[in-house]
C-alpha positions in Angstrom: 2.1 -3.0 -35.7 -1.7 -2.9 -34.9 -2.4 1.4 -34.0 -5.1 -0.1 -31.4 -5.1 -2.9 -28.9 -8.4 -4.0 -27.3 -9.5 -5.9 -24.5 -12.7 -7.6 -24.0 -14.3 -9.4 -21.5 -14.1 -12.7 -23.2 -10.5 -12.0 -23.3 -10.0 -12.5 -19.2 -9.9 -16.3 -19.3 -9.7 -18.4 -15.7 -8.3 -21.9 -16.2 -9.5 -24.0 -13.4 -6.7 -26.8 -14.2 -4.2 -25.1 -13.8 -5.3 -22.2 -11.1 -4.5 -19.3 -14.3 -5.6 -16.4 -15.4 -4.8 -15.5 -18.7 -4.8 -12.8 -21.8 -4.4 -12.8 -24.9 -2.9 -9.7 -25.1 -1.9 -8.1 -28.5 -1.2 -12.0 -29.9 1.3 -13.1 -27.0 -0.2 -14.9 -24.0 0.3 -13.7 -20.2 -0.2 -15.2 -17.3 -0.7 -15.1 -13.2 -1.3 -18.3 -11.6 -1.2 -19.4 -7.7 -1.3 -22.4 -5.7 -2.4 -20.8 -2.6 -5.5 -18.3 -3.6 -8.0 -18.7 -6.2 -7.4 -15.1 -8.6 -10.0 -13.6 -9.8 -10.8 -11.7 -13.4 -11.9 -8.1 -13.0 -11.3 -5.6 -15.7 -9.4 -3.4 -12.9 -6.6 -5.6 -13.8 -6.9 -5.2 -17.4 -6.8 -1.8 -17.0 -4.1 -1.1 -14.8 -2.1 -3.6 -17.6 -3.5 -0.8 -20.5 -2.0 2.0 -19.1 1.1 0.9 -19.2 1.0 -0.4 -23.0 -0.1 3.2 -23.5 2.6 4.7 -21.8 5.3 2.8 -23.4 3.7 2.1 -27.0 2.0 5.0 -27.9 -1.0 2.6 -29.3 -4.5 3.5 -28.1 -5.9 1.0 -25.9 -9.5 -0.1 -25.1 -11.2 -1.6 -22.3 -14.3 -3.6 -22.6 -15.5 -4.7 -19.5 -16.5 -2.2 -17.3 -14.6 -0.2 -14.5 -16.4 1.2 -11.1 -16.7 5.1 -11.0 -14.0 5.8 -8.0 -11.2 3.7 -10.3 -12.0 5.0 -13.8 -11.7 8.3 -12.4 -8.5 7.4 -10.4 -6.8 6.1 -13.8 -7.8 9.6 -15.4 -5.6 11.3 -12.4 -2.6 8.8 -13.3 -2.6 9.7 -16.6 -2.6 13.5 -15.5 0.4 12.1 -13.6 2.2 10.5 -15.9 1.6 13.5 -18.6 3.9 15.4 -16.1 6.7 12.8 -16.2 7.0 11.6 -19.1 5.7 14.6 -21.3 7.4 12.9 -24.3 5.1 10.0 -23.7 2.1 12.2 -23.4 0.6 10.8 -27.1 0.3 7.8 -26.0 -1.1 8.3 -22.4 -3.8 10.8 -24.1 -5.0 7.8 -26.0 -5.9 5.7 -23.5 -9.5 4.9 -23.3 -12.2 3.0 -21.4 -16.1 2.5 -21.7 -17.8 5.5 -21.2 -20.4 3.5 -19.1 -19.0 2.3 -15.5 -20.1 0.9 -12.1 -21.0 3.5 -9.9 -19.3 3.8 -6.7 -21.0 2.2 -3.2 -19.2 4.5 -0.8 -16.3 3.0 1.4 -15.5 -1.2 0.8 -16.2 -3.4 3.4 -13.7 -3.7 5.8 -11.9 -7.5 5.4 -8.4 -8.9 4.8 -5.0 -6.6 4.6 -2.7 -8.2 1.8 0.9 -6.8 1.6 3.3 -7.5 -1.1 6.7 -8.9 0.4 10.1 -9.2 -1.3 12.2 -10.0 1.6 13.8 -6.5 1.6 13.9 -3.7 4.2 10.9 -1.6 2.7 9.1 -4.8 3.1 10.1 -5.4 6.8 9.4 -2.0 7.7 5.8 -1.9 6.5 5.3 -5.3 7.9 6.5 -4.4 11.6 4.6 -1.2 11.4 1.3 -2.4 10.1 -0.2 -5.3 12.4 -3.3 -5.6 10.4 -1.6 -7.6 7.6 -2.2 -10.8 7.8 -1.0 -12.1 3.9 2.4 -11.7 2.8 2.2 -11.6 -1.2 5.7 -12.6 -3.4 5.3 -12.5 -7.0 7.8 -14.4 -8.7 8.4 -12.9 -12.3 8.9 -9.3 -10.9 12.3 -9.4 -8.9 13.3 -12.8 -9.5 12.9 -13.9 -13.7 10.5 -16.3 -13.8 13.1 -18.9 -15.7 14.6 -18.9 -12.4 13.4 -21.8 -10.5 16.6 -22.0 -8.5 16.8 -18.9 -7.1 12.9 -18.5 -6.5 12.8 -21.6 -4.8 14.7 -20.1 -1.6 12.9 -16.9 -2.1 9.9 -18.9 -1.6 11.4 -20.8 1.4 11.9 -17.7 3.2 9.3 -16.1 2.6 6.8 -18.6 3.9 9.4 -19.0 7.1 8.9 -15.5 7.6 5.1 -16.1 7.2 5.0 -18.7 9.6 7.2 -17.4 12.5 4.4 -14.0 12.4 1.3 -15.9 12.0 1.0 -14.7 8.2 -0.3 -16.5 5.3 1.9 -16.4 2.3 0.6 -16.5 -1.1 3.2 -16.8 -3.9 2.2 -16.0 -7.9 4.1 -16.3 -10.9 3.6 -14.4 -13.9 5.3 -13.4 -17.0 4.4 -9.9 -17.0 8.1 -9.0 -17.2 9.1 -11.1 -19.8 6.2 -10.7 -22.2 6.8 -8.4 -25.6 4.7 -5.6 -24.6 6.2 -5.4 -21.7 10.5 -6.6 -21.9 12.1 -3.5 -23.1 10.0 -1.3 -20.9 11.5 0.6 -17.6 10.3 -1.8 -14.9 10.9 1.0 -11.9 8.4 3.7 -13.9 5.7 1.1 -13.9 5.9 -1.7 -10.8 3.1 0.1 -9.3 0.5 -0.8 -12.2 2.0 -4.2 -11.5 1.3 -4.7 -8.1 -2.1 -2.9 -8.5 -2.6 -5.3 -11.4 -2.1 -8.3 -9.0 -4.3 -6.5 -5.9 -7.5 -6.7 -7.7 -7.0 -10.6 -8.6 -7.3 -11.1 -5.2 -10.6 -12.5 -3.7 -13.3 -10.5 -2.4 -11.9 -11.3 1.1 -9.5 -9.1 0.5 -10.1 -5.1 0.7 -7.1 -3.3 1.5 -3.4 -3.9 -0.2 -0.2 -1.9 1.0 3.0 -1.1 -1.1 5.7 -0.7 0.9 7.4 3.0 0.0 10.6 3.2 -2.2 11.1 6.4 -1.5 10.6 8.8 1.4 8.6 11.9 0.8 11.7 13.9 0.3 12.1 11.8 -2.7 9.9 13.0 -4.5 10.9 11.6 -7.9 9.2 9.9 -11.3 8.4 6.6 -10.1 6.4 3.7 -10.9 5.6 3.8 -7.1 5.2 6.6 -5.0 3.1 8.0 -2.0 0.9 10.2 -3.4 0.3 8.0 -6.9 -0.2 4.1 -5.1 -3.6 5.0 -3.7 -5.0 5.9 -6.9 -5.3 2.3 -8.0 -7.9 1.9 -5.8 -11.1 0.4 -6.6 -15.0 0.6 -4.8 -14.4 -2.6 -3.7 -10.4 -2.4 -2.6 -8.0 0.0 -1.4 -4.4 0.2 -2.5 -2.4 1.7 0.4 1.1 2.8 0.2 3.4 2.8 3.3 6.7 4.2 4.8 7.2 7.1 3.1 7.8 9.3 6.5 11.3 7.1 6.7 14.3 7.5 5.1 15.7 3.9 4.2 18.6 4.4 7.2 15.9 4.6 9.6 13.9 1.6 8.8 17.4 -0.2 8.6 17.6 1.0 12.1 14.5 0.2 13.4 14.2 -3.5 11.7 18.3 -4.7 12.4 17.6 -5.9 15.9 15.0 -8.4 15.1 15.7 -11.9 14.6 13.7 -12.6 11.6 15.1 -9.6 9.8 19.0 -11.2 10.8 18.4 -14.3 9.5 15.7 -13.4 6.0 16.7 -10.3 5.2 17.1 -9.9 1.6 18.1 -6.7 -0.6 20.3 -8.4 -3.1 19.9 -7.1 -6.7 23.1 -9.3 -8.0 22.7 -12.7 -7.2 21.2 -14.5 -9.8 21.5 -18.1 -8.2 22.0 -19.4 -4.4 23.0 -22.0 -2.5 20.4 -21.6 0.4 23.1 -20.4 2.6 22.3 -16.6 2.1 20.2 -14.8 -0.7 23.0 -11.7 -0.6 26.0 -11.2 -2.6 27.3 -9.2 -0.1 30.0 -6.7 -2.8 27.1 -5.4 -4.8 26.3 -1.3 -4.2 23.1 -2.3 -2.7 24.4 -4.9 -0.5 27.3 -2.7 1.1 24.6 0.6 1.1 22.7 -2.0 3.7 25.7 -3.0 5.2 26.6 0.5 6.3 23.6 1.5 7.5 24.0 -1.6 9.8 26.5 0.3 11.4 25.3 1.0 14.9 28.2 3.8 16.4 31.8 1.2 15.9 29.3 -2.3 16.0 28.5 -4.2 12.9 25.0 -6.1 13.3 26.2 -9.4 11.9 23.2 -11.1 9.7 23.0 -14.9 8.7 21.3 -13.6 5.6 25.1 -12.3 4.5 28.5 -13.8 3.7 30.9 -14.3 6.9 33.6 -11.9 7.5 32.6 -9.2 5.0 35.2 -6.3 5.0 32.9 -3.1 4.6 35.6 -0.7 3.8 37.0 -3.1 1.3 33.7 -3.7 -0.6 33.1 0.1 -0.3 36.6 0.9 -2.1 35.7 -2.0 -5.1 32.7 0.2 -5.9 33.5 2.0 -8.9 30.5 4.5 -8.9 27.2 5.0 -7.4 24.0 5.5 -8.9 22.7 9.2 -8.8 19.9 8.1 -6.4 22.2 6.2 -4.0 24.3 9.3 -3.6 21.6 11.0 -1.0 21.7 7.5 0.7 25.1 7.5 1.3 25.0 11.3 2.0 22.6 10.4 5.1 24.0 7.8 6.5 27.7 9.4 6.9 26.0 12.5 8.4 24.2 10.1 11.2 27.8 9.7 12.5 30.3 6.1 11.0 33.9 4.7 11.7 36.6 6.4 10.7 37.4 4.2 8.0 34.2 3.4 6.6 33.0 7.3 7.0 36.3 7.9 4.6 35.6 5.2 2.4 32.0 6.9 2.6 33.6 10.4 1.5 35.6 8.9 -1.3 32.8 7.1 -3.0 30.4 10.0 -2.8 33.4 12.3 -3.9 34.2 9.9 -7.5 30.7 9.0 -7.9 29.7 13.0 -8.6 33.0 13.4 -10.3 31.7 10.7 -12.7 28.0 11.5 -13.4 29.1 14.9 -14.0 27.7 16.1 -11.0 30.9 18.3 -10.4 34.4 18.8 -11.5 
């Protein structure tokens, strides 16, 4: 294996053809390519790419084309960041590098377009509902969904531009193979989907100035994270500003502040499981992220019944086929039975938390 990996200008390629950008990157090709927007080479995206090579290969990277002041200086406070985290990593995030010349800054970008990236989930809702100035919902297909799965993207892609056109948004979908590509497959997708949305922000054209993230976590969540608060605004550029939202909610809340709305009944879609559809529903309904929504649909005794779900879905069943949580769903769960459930399903609740900790060690 190569100790350096370099990219160069003439290594962003646009193919007018087929609408693709593309990079050569360490002898394997990747892509990004859209139907609806024209994408743009900058070397912010090139760069944002780097870091994470760094992070994960320990191989010192270079990037050629040159970055404006605000953002060079932005990816040396990620790298700080990251240091923190993953201080077993920190060789290889110390060997980043970029041009010592850059752009300089031009003070605040010109206010234009709002862009948000939307998955169909409740983060995504939230920051929607809350932030009228977006007018462009953003799906990538290649992060959630593989991109060898045409099937399943396909109703993604119909639901997403419903939800686009019942607000008044436009919708731009991009595939990529970012996730599949060798510098990238065995890699922890959740410490670095930040760099991969920022990635994507800066392909967009000039139109566009500002980008949000809807939050994963609230701010008492305050854990390593490929996307986080205080760490999504520093992919920001001169020209555009990355903006993070949402991070003042707990998930519960935004659950209850989205389940009355129409849209959100019929579209919503948290489903981690489901690797093909139907076009009935794009939610499995049994998996632990599915049920965690499904409780928190409670409201007091009164299930809100979604179209985006199975029919006749027994919540206390599906809670008692859950062998274990995850460590991070555990405060979920925690939250929600303290904001008051059934009986049954506040048992169930109790149970779950009570062999989940039992099996991650967490107690005896």
């Amino acid at each position: 294996m190569k100790k350096e990996i370099t990219i160069r200008s003439r290594d962003l390629n646009y193919q007018t053809e087929s609408g693709r950008i593309s990079f050569d990157l360490d002898g394997a090709l990747l892509y990004f390519e859209s139907d609806d927007v024209d994408l743009v080479c900058r070397s912010e995206t090139a760069a944002s790419l780097a870091m994470v090579v760094s992070l994960y290969t320990f191989r010192r990277v270079f990037v050629k084309p040159r970055l404006c002041s605000e953002f060079y200086h932005n990816l040396i406070s990620i790298r700080d960041l990251w240091k923190e985290w993953w201080p077993e990593r920190r060789v290889g995030i110390n060997r980043f590098r970029s041009r010592r010349r850059w752009l300089r800054g031009r003070g605040e970008p010109t206010k234009g377009r709002t862009a948000m990236f939307f998955s169909l989930g409740v983060d995504s809702f939230h920051t929607l509902y809350e932030c009228p100035d977006v007018d462009t919902l953003i799906c990538v297909h290649g992060f959630d969904v593989d991109i060898a799965n045409h099937s399943l993207f396909e109703f993604v892609e119909r639901d997403v531009r419903l939800v686009g056109e019942a607000l008044g948004k436009r919708s731009i979908i991009i595939r990529t193979n970012l996730r599949s590509h060798p510098l990238y497959v065995n890699t922890n997708w959740l410490n670095w989907c930040g760099a991969a949305m920022a990635s994507i922000a800066h392909m967009l054209p000039d139109e566009y100035t500002k980008v949000m993230i809807a939050s994963s976590f609230s701010k008492s969540d305050l854990r390593p994270s490929g996307s986080q608060w205080f760490l999504d605004q520093l992919w920001s550029s001169v020209r555009l500003k990355v903006a993070h939202h949402g991070e003042s909610f707990e998930r519960s809340d935004k659950i209850r502040l989205i389940r009355g709305d129409r849209i959100v009944q019929k579209y919503l879609r948290v489903c981690w499981t489901l690797s093909d559809s139907n076009g009935a529903n794009l939610n499995c309904g049994k998996c632990e992220k599915c049920v965690r929504t499904l409780v928190a649909l409670l409201n007091g005794e009164k299930f809100v019944e979604l179209e985006c779900f199975p029919p006749e879905i027994g919540i206390v069943a599906s809670l008692d086929a859950l062998e274990c949580l995850p460590e991070h769903a555990i405060l979920y769960y925690k939250e929600m039975y303290a904001a008051g459930l059934p009986n049954g399903v506040a048992q169930s609740v109790l149970k779950l938390i009570d062999r989940s900790q039992v099996a991650l060690g967490l107690r005896s």
